[in-house]
C-alpha distance (Angstrom), angle and dihedral (degrees) to the residues before:
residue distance angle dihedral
X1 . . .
X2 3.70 . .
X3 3.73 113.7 .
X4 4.11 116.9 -175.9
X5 4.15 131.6 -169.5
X6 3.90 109.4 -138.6
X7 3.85 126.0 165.5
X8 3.85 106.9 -142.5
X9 3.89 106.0 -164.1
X10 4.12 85.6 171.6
X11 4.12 81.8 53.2
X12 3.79 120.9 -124.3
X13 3.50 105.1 -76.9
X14 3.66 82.9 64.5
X15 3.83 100.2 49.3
X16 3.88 83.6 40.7
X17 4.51 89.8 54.5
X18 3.83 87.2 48.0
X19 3.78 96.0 49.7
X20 3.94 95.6 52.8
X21 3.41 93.7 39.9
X22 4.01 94.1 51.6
X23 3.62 97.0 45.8
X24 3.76 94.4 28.6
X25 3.66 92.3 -124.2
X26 3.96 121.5 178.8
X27 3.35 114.4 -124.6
X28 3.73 127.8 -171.9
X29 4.21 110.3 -155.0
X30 3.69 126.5 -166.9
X31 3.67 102.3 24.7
X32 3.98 124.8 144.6
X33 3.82 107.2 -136.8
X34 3.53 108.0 -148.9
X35 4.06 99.4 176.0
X36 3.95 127.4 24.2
X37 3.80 118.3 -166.0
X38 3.39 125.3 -176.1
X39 3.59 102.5 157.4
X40 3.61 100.4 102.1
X41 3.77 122.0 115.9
X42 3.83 97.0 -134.2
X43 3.57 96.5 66.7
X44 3.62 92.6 -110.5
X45 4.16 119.7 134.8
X46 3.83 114.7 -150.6
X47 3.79 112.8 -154.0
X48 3.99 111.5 -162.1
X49 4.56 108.3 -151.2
X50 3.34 125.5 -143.5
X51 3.92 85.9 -121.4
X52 3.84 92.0 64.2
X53 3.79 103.5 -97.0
X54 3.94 132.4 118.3
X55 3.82 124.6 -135.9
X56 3.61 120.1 -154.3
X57 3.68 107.1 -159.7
X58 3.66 132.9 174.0
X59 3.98 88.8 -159.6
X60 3.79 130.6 29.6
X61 3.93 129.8 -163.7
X62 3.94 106.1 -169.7
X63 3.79 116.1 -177.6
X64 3.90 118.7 -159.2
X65 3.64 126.2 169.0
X66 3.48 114.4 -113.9
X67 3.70 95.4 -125.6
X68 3.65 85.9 70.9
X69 3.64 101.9 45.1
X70 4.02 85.6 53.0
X71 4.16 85.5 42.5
X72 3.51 84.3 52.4
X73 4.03 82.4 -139.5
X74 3.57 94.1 151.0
């Protein structure tokens, strides 16, 4: 895994608009994640929604407050 520094004086939702928009990336917002598996060979990451569908994504953002990391809630 790659992990990166940045300071973000526009904040990250900005950084994160400018991103998608320059490398027309499709985003899906708003979605409860109900199964994460990253255990597949071809460096693919299958997300399984609450709704019933499956997301095969090459990259994942996932953003968790940190009250519920320390909680350990999830």
């Amino acid at each position: 895994m790659i992990e990166y520094n940045l300071a973000l004086p526009n904040g990250f939702g900005t950084f994160l608009e400018q991103l998608v928009l320059h490398y027309q990336l499709p985003v899906q917002l708003n979605c409860i994640v109900t199964r994460i598996d990253a255990s597949s060979s071809d460096s693919i990451v299958r997300l399984s929604i609450r709704d019933g569908r499956t997301l095969q994504c090459k990259y994942v953002l996932i953003t968790i407050p940190l009250g519920c990391l320390k909680a350990r809630s999830i």
